[in-house]
C-alpha positions in Angstrom: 0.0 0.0 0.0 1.4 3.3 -1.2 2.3 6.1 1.3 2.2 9.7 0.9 4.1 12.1 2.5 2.9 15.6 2.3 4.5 19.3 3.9 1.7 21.1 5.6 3.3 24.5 5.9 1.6 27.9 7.0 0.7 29.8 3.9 2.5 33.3 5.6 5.6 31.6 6.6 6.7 28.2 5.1 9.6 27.7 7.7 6.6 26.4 10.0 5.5 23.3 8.4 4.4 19.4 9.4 5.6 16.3 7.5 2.2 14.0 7.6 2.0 10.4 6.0 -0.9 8.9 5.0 -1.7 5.7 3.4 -3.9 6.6 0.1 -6.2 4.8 1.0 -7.0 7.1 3.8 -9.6 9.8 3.4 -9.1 13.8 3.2 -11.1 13.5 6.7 -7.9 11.7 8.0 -5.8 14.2 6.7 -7.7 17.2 7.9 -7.7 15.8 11.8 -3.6 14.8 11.5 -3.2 18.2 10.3 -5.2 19.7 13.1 -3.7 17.5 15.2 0.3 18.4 14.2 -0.8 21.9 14.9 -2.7 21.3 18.0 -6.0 23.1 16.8 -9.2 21.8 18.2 -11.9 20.6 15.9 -14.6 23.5 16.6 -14.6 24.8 13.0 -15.4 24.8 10.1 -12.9 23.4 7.0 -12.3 22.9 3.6 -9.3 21.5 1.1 -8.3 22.5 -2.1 -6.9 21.0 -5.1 -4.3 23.4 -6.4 -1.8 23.7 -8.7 2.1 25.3 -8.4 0.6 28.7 -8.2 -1.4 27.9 -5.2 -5.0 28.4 -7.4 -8.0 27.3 -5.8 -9.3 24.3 -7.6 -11.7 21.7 -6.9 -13.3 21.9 -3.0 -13.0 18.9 -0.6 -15.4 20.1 1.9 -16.1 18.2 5.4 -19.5 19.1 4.6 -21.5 21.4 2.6 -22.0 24.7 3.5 -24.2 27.3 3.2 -22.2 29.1 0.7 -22.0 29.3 -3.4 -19.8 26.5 -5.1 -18.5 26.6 -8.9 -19.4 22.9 -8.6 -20.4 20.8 -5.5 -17.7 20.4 -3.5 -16.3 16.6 -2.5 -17.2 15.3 0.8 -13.8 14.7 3.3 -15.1 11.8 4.9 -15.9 9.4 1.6 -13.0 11.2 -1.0 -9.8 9.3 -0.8 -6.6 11.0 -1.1 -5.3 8.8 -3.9 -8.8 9.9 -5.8 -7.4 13.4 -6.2 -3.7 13.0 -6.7 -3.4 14.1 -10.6 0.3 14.5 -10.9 3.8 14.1 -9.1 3.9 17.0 -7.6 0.2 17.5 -6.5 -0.6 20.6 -4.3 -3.7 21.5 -1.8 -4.9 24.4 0.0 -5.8 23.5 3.4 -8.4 26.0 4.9 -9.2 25.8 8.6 -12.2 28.3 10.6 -13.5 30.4 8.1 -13.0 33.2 10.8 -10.2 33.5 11.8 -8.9 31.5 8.4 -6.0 29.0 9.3 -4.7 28.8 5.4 -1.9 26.2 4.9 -0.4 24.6 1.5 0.1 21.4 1.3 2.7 19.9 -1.1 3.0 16.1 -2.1 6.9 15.6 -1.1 7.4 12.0 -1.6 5.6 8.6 -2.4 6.5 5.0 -0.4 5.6 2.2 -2.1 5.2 0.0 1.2 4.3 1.2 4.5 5.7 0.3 7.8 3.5 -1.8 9.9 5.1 -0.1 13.1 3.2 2.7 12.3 -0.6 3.7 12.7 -1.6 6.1 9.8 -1.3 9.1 9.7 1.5 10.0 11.4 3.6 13.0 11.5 7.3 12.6 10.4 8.5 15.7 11.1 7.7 19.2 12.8 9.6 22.4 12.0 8.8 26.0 13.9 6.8 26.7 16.4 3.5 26.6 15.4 0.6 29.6 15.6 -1.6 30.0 19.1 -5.4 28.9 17.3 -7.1 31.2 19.5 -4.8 34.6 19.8 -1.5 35.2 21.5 0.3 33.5 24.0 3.3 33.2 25.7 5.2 30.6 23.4 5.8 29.0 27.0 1.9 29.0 27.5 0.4 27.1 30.5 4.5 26.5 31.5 5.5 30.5 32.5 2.3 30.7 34.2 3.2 27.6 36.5 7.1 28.8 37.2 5.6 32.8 37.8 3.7 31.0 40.2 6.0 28.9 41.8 8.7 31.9 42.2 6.3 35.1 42.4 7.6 36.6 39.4 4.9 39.3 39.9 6.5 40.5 43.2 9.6 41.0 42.2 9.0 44.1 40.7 11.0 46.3 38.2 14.7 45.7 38.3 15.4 48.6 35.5 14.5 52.5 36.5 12.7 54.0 33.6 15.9 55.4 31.3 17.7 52.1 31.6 19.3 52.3 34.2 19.0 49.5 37.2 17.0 50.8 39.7 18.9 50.5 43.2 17.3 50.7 46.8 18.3 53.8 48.6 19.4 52.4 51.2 21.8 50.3 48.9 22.7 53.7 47.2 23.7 54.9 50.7 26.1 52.4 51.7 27.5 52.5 48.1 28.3 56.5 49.1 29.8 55.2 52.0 31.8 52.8 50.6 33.1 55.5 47.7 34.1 57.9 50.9 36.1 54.7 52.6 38.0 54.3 49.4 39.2 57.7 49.1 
């Protein structure tokens, strides 16, 4: 059974990017949860594939359902539209489209083909992650939950500012005294 390895990347910066294999056999419903679940998105929304070409054009829609919206032609149901179905050339591209509100857009590039697959492995799986990949839901600390639990731990919020306003460090007057002093000893 053929495998195929795709890179998922982020349509506004293609250094962040998932490897994903798939058997194709598998369904675009399989790819569209390994994706979500490489970039650790829930599965709230709303989503949609597309075939494309190498100038990332919209083509044919692979829809997880159909939605209340115009089509060119009625778009291809995830669940039931196998991946090897739409695969028309070596170097097949997709548009992966994720919330239609806050739209997740990622391009998906075949990268490889394996004639056998590994029976160690449960398909999909993801190969490979490079970058840190986006917050779904707004910004965070790329620590996240983490910081929260050391700033806790070590009440980072009481320690205050350690920097006066022009740069400077900010030094206790007291501390400032005994420095005074210790200038005057010296001399």
């Amino acid at each position: 059974m053929a495998i195929l390895k795709f890179r998922v990347s982020l349509e506004e910066d293609d250094t962040v990017y998932r490897d994903i294999a798939i058997k194709h056999t598998q369904t675009f419903q399989d790819l569209h949860f390994a994706i979500l679940t490489a970039y650790e998105f829930d599965r709230k929304h709303k989503a949609t594939f597309f075939r494309s070409n190498d100038a990332w054009a919209r083509g044919r829609e692979i829809s997880l359902e159909v939605y209340d919206k115009k089509y060119a032609a009625p778009p291809l149901i995830m669940d039931v539209t196998t991946i090897a179905s739409e695969i028309k050339d070596t170097n097949q591209k997709f548009i992966y489209l994720y919330d239609f509100v806050k739209n997740w857009t990622f391009q998906i590039s075949l990268i490889s083909v394996v004639k056998e697959e590994n029976p160690r492995f449960a398909y999909p799986l993801v190969t490979r992650k490079e970058g840190i990949g986006p917050p779904q839901n707004g910004i965070k600390s790329l620590l996240g939950e983490k910081f929260a639990d050391i700033e806790e731990k070590y009440d980072l919020k009481e320690v205050g500012d350690v920097f006066s306003d022009d740069g400077e460090e900010a030094i206790d007057s007291e501390e400032a005294q005994d420095d005074d002093n210790n200038f005057t000893d010296d001399l």
